[in-house]
C-alpha positions in Angstrom: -12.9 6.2 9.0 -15.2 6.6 5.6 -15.7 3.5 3.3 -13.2 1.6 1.9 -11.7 1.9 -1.2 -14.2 1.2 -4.2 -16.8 0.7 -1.4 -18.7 3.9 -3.2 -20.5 6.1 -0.9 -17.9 8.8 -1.1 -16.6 8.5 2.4 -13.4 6.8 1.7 -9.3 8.4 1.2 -10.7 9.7 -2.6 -13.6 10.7 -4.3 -15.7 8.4 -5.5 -16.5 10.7 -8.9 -13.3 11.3 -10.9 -10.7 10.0 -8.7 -7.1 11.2 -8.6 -5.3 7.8 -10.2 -2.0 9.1 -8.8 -2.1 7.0 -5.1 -3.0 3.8 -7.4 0.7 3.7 -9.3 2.4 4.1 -5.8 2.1 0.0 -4.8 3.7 -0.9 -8.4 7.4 1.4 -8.4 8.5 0.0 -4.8 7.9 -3.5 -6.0 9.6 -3.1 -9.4 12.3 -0.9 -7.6 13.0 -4.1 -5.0 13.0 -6.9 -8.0 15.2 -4.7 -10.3 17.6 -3.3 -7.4 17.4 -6.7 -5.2 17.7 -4.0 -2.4 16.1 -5.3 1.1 12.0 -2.8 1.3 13.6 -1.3 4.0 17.1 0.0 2.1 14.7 1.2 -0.3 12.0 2.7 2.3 15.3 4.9 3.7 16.4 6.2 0.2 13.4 7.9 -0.1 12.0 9.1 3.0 13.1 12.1 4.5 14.0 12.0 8.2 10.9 13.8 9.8 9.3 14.5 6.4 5.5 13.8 5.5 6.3 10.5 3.5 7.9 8.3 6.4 5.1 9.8 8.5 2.7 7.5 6.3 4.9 4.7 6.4 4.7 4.9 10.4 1.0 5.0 10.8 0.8 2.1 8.0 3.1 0.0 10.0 1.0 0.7 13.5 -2.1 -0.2 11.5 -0.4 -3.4 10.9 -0.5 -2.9 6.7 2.1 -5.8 6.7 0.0 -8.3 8.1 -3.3 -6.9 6.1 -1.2 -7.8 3.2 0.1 -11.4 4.1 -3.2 -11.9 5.4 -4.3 -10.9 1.8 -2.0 -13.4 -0.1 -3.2 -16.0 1.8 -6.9 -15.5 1.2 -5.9 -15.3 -2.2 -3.7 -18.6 -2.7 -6.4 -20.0 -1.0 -8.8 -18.8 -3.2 -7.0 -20.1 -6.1 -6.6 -23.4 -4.6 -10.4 -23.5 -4.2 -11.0 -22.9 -8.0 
């Protein structure tokens, strides 16, 4: 629940009033990692999540959420977009 991210309100993940920028560099290193390694998101997802720990525990309630399809969906409103303009 709570407001999405840079809804304001307060009621999202963070604070709206000095907010941690720590979560906001986490979508940038798995991308760089993938171009510079050419390793396949899920070799990489596996070298750094702990069987059982806290970190793949995120990744599983992302993928039931259906992030993956949030984010095509998102690229394609976007091309679109741009195509538009």
């Amino acid at each position: 629940g709570g407001a999405p991210w840079g809804a304001g309100g307060g009621g999202g993940v963070w604070p709206t009033k000095n907010p941690n920028p720590g979560p906001a560099h986490g979508g940038g290193g798995p991308a760089k990692l993938m171009l510079e390694t050419g390793r396949h998101p899920g070799e990489l997802k596996d070298m750094v999540c702990s069987p059982g720990g806290t970190t793949i525990q995120a990744v599983k309630v992302l993928e039931e959420k259906g992030l993956r399809a949030a984010v095509m969906d998102a690229m394609e409103a976007c091309i679109e977009k741009s195509r538009s303009l």
